[in-house]
C-alpha positions as semicolon CSV with decimal commas, in nm:
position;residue;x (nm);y (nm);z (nm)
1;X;0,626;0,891;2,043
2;X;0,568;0,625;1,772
3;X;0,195;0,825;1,705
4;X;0,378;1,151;1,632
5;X;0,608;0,986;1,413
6;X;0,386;0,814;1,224
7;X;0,124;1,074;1,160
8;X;0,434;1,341;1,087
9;X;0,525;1,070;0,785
10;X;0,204;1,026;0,662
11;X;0,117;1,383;0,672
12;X;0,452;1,455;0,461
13;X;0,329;1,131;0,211
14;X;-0,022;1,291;0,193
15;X;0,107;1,632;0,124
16;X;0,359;1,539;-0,138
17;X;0,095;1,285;-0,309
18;X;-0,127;1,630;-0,322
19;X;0,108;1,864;-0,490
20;X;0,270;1,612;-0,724
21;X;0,113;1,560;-1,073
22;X;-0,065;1,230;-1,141
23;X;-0,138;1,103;-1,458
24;X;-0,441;0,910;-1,312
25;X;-0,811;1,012;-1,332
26;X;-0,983;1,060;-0,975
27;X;-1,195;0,726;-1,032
28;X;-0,885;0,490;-1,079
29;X;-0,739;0,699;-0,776
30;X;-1,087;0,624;-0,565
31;X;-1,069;0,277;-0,682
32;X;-0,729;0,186;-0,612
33;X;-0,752;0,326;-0,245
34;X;-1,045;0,087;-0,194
35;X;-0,933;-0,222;-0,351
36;X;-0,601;-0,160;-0,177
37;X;-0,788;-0,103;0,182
38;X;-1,000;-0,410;0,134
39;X;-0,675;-0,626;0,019
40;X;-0,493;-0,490;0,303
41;X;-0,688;-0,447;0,573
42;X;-0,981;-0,752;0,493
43;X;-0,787;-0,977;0,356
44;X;-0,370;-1,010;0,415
45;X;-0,424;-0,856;0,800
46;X;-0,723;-1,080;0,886
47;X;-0,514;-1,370;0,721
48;X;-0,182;-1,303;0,945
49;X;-0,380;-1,204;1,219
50;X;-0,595;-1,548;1,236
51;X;-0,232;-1,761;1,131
52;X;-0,115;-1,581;1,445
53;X;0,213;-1,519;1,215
54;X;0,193;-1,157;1,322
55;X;0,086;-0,952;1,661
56;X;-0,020;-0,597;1,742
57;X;0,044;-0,381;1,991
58;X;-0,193;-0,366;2,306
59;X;-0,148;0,016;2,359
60;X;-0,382;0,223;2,217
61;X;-0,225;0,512;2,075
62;X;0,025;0,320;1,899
63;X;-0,220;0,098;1,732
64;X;-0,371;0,407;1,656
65;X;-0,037;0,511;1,434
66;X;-0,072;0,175;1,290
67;X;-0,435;0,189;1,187
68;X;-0,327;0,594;1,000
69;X;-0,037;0,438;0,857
70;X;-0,223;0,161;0,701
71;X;-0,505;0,369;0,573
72;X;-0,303;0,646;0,445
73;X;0,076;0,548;0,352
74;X;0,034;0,256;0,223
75;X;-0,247;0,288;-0,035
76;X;-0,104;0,661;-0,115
77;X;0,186;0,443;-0,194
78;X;-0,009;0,198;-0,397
79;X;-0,158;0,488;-0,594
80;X;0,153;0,678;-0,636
81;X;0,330;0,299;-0,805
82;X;0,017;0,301;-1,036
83;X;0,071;0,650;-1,131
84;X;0,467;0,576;-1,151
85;X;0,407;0,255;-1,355
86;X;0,106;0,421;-1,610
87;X;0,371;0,705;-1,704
88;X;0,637;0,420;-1,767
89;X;0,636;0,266;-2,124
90;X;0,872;-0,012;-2,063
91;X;0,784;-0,319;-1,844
92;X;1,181;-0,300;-1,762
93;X;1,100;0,047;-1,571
94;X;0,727;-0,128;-1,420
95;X;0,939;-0,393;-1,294
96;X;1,217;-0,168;-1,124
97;X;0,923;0,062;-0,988
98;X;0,758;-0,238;-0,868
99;X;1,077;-0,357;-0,692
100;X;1,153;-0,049;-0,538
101;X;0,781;-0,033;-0,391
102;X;0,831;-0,396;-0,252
103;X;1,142;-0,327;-0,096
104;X;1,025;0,051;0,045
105;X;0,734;-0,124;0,190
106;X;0,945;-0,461;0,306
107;X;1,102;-0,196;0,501
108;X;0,876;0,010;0,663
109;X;0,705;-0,345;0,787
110;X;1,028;-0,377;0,969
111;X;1,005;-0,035;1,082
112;X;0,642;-0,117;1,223
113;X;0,816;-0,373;1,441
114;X;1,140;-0,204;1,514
115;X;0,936;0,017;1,697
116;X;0,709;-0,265;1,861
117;X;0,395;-0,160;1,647
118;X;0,347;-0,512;1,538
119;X;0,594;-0,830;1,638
120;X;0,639;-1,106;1,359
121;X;0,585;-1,522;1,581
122;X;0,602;-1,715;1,280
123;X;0,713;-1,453;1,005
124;X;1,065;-1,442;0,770
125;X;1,151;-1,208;0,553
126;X;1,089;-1,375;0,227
127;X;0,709;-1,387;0,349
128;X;0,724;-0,992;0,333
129;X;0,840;-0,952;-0,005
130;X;0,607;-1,235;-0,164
131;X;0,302;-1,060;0,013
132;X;0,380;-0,717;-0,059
133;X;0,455;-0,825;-0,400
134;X;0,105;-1,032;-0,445
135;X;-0,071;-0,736;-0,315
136;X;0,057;-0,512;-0,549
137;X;0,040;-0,773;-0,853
138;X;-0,359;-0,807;-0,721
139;X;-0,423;-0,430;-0,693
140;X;-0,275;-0,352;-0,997
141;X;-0,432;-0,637;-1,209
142;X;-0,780;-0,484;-1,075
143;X;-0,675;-0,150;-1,182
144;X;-0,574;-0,296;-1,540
145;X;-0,952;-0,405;-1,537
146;X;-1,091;-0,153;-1,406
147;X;-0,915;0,090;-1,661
148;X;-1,055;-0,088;-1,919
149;X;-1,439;-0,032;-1,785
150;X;-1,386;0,344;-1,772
151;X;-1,207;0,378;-2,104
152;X;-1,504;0,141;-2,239
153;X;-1,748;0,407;-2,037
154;X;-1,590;0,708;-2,134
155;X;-1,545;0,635;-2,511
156;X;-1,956;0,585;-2,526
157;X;-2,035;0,960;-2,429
């Protein structure tokens, strides 16, 4: 039940990431989806994972919703607060986008383990929020630097 939920949301997130229009070139897009992946899945899961602060499910199908939800929601997610905070001009709106995205993805953690995807041992709430929020402060400093490459790149041809 969880699989068909989960792939119905990210199938609505992927569809509405494809039809709205992004400010972003298709290299920052590429680039964000893998620095997010390797932050999120290398890093921040192998880290909770080998703390034992967080478990995963034993069935298969339902780590199988967790796997396409991390893989597509969340970095669509990422991309779509870079694209959000690049057509902002005030660091007052960055700041309320960036809130927003912490709390949207502070709660759909706590949907993962509402419905038993993942079950927090040694995990409080404030430990969502700062990791979300380092994540996306990581992600986005590597885009800020990566931005600057292929403006440096593209102003040379």
């Amino acid at each position: 039940m969880s699989f068909a939920a989960y792939l119905s949301l990210n199938l609505m997130v992927a569809i509405l990431f494809a039809v709205v229009p992004k400010r972003l070139h298709m290299f920052e897009m590429i680039f964000l989806w893998i620095s997010m992946t390797f932050f999120y899945q290398s890093f921040f899961a192998a880290l909770t994972i080998n703390l034992g602060w967080i478990t995963y499910t034993m069935n298969p199908t339902d780590y199988l919703a967790l796997v396409v939800n991390r893989l597509i929601f969340i970095p669509l997610f990422i991309i779509w607060l870079a694209d959000l905070c690049k057509r902002a001009r005030s660091y007052i709106l960055k700041s309320v986008y960036t809130v927003i995205a912490v709390l949207t993805l502070s709660f759909m953690q706590y949907v993962t383990v509402w419905t038993g995807l993942i079950k927090h041992v040694h995990w409080q709430i404030w430990m969502t929020i700062v990791s979300w929020l380092a994540l996306i402060i990581l992600v986005m400093a590597f885009h800020k630097g990566f931005q600057r490459v292929l403006k440096r790149e593209l102003e040379l041809d």
